[in-house]
N, C-alpha and C positions, 0 to 999 in steps of 0.2 A: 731083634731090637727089644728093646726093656719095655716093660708098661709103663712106666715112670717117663721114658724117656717119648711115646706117643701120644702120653699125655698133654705136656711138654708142646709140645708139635700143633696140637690141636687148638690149643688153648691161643699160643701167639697168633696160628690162622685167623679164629675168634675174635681178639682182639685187633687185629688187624682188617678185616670186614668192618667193625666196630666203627674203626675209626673213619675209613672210606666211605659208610654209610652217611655216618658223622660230616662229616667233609660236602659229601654232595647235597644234602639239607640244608645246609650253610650258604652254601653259593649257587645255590640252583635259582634260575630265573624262569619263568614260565612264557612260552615265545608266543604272548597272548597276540593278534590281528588287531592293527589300526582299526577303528572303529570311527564311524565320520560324524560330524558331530549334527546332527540332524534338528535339534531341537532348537538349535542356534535363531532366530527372528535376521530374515533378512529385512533389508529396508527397501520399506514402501514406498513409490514413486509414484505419480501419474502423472505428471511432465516434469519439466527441468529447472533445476532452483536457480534462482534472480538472486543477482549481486544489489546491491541498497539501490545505487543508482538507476537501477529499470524499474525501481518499486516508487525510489521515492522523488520525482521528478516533478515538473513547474510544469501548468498547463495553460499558458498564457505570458506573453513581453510586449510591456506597451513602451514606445519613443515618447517623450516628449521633445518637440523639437519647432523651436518657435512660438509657442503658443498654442502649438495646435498637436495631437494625439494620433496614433498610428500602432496597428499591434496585431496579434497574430496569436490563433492558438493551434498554429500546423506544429504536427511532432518532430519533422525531418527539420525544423528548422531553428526550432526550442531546441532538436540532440545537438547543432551546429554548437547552440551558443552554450552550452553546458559544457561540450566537449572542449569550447576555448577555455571556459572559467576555469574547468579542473588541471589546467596548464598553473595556474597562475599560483603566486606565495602569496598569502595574506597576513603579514603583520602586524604589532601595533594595535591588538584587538584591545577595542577594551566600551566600558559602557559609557554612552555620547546623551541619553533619556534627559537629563539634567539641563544639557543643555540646547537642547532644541525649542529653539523661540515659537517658530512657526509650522507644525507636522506636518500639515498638508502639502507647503512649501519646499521641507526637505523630500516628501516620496516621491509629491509627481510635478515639483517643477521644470521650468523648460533647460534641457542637459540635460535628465535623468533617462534611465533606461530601467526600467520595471522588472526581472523576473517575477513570476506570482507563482507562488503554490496554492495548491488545493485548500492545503490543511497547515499547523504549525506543526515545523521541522524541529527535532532537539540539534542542535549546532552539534554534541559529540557523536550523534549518530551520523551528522553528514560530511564529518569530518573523514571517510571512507572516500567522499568526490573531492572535496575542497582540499588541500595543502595548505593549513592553516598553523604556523607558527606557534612554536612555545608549548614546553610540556604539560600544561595545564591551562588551558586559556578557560575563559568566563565559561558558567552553565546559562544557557536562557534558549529559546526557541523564537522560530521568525518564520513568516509565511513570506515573503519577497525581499530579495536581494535590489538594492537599488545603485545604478554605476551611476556615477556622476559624472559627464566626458567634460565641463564646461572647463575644468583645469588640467586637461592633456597640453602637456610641456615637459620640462625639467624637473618640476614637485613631483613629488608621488602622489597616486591616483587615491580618491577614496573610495570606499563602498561601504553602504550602510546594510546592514541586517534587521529588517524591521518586522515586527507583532504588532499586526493590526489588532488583536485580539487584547495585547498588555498595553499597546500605545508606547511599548520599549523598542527604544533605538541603538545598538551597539554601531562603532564603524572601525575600520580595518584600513589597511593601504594595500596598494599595492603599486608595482614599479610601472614608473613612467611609460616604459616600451609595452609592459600591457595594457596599457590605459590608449595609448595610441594604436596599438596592432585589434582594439577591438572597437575604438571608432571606427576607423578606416574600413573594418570588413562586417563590422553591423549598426552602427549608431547613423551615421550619415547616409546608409541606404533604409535608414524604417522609413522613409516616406513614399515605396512602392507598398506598403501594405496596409489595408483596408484604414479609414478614417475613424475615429471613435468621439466622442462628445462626455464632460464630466457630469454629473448628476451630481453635488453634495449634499450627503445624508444626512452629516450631524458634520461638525468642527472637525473633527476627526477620519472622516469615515467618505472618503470620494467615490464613486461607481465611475465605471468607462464603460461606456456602450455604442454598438456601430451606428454611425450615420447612417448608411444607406442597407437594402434587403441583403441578405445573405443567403446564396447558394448552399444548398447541401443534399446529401443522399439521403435516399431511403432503403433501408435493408431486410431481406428477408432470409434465415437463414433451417436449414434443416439441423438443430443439434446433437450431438453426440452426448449418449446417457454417461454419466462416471459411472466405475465400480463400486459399487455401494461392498463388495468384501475386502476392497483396498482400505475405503475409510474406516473399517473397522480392523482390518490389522493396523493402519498406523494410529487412531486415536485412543485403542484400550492398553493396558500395559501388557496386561496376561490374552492375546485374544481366546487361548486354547476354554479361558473358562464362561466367551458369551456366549448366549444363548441368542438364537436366533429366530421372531416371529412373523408370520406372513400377514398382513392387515388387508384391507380391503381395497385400499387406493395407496400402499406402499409398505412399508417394513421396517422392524423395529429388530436391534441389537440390544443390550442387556447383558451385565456381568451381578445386576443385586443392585447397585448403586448408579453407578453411571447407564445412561442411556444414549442411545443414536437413532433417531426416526429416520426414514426417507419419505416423501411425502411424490408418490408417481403425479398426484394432477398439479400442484405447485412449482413442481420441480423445484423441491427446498427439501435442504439438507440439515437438521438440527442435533450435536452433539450437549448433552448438559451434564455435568459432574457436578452436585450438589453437594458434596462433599467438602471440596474446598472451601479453605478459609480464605475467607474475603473482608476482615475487620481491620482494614488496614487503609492507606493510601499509597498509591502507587507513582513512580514517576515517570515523566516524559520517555527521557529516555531508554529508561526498563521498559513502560509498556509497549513504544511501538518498535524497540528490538527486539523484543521475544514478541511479540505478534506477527513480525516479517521472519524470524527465525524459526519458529512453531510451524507456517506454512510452507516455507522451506521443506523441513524435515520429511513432508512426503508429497512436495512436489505440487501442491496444493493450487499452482501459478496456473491455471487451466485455459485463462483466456488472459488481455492484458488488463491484468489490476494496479491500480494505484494506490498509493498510501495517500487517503481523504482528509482522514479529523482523527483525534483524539479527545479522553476525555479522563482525565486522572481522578476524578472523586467517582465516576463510576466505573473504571479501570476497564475503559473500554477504548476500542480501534475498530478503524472501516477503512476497508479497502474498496475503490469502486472500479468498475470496468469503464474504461473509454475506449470511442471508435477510433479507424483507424487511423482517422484524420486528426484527432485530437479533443474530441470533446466528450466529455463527460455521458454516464448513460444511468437511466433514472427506471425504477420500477417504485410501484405501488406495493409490491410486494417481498422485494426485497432479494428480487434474481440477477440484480445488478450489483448484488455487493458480499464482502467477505465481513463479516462482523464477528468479531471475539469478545468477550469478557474474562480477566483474568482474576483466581485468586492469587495466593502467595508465591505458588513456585508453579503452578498446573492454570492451563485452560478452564475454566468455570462453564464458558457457553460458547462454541462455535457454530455458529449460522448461515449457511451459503449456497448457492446453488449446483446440483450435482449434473451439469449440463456444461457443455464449452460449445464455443459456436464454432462448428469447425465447416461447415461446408455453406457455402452462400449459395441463394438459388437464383435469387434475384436483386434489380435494385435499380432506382430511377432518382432523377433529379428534380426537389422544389425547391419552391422561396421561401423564405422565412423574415415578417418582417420586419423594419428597423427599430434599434433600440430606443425611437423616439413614440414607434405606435406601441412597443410593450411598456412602456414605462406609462404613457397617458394613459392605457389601459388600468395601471394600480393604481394612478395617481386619481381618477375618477372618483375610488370607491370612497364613502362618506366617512369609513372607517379607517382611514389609509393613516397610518402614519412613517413618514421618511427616514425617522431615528432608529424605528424596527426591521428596516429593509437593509439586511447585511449584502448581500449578495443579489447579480442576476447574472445568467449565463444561457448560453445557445445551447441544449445538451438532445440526448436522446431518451425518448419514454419507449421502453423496452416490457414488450408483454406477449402474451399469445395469440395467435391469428385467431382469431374469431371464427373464421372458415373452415382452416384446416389447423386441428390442433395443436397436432405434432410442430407448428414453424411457430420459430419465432420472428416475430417484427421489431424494428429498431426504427422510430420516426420521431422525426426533428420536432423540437417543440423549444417554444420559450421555459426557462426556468427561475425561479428567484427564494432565496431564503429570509425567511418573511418572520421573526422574533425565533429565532435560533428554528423553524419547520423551513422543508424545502416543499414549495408549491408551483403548480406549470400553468404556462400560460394557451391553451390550446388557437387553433384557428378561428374556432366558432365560439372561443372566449372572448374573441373581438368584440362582439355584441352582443354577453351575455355574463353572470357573475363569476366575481375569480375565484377560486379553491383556496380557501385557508385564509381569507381575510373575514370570513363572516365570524 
């Protein structure tokens, strides 16, 4: 064979490598291993998120019927009448303020049936329980729905939406067969429960309190601590960059800015972000949706809290614990309640307690007594005035055994809001001065 011609030979080999080198370069894939995505933030939980309706519900329905009062703050029996309301269509919504002659007479005259809430509800946020007509109905907030049954027939039913707070009255309808199907199974049976008696405060502003003593429990309970490193996975963004310190009676989280104390002898739990802009005003229905969506988020619901009050100039929400029976639970110190303040888009200040009452040790039965002895009791003091007396309630003062530290106690005590403070009235207050009037 010729040199020329092995040349030749070599050279197309050459090129031909060339090209199949070429070629596998090209479309070479490398068979790298799934790799799992570790850095991923699961979501923090420490019990289970509530739909609106278990947060924001009435703790109190008074009948008026005849002239005379009847009412109840059992929970089994308030989810009865909630659960028929949320049956029902309400149309027709629209603002009635104008023309209401007489307040007193449209909320608690005889017909009417009271639901009361705690705090004022924004109507778009409770429009989750209510079937409330029309793509856009009115904005405004109302702390008690009030049924009128005195025209169950053939007309359609009304129901008012009232703000004690604005003295705004919206009213709605709703169809004849509701209006008869919740006589029939709540309005004409309120007179097996407990009597009450009206107190008028100002023009405006009625109280209903029981005639006679009231039974109730007393509780003692062993709590369960929260994970104080849950509250810090779900309230920092980044947790990987807080820092962690051990104090002497509890422990403090830290990223630079934000901080999370735990306080072991309080059992209070304080998150503060100073960072947020807060030069703004907030509304109704923004803040106590992201205040119940934010506790959501990790599950926050630890015992049963309620949606209490708002406060849109200081872009604040409270959430308070009630017993199981239905009544409200009160600390001095603030372990009865979830309290937030919001800036613009972030929590500013969460405050609450890192404790759930899960195990009961004990609990026995007193009296507590009539709303005639706790009212003569405020009514006594020199300083008293009736115009400043928003509120009074049957609730529980929630603190720590004295004895054994570890329990908590839940006992029954008179309560009342006395110029926008809440003050209690104890048993040995009977004959002796009331807290918060001096």
């Amino acid at each position: 064979m010729k040199y020329e011609t092995i040349k030749s030979i070599i050279l197309i080999i050459l090129i031909l490598l060339s090209v199949l080198l070429t070629w596998n370069l090209w479309t070479y894939q490398p068979n790298y291993e799934k790799m799992e995505s570790n850095n991923t933030l699961e979501e923090v939980t420490l019990s289970e998120k509530q739909e609106v309706q278990k947060i924001i519900r009435p703790d109190q329905v008074l009948f008026h019927i005849y002239g005379k009062h009847y009412g109840t703050n059992n929970r089994g029996e308030l989810d009865k009448i909630i659960k028929e309301v949320s049956k029902w269509s309400f149309f027709d919504l629209k603002n009635y303020t104008n023309k209401v002659n007489d307040f007193d007479e449209l909320v608690h005259g005889t017909g009417n049936a009271e639901i009361i809430f705690p705090g004022e509800v924004p109507v778009e946020l409770y429009r989750s329980v209510l079937k409330i007509e029309g793509e856009k109905p009115p904005s405004f907030t109302f702390d008690r729905m009030v049924i009128n049954v005195e025209h169950s027939g053939e007309e359609n039913g009304i129901v008012y939406f009232v703000s004690s707070e604005n003295n705004q009255v919206f009213m709605a309808h709703i169809s004849p067969a509701n209006l008869n199907s919740f006589n029939q199974e709540f309005f004409k049976g309120g007179t097996k429960y407990p009597r009450f008696f009206a107190f008028k405060a100002t023009e405006t502003r009625t109280l209903f309190l029981p005639v006679n003593e009231t039974k109730m429990m007393t509780y003692k309970y062993l709590p369960k601590i929260l994970d104080s490193e849950a509250f810090k996975e779900a309230l920092f963004d980044d947790p990987s960059f807080v820092q962690k310190s051990v104090l002497t009676n509890g422990e403090e989280y830290t990223n630079g800015s934000s901080k999370l104390t735990v306080n072991y002898d309080s059992n209070m739990l304080s998150y503060v972000n100073p960072t947020i802009d807060d030069n703004y005003l907030e509304n109704a229905y923004d803040l106590v949706k992201r205040g119940i969506d934010f506790v959501n988020e990790h599950g926050g619901w630890t015992d049963e809290f309620r949606y209490a009050e708002k406060d849109e100039y200081k872009r604040s929400v409270t959430f308070r614990l009630y017993s199981k029976e239905g009544y409200p639970v009160f600390s001095d110190i603030g372990l009865s309640e979830i309290y937030e303040v919001w800036g613009r888009n972030k929590v500013n200040k969460y405050i609450r307690p890192n404790i759930a009452l899960e195990l009961p040790l004990a609990e026995r039965t007193v009296t507590q007594p009539s709303g005639y002895k706790a009212l003569e009791f405020l009514q006594s003091k020199p300083n008293f005035k009736p115009e400043l007396l928003q509120q009074m309630v049957l609730g529980y003062r929630m603190e720590k055994d004295t004895e054994e530290n570890r329990l908590i106690l839940l006992e029954p005590e008179w309560y009342y809001r006395y110029d926008n403070t809440w003050g209690r009235i104890t048993m040995e207050d009977l004959g002796g001065p009331a807290h918060g009037l001096e």
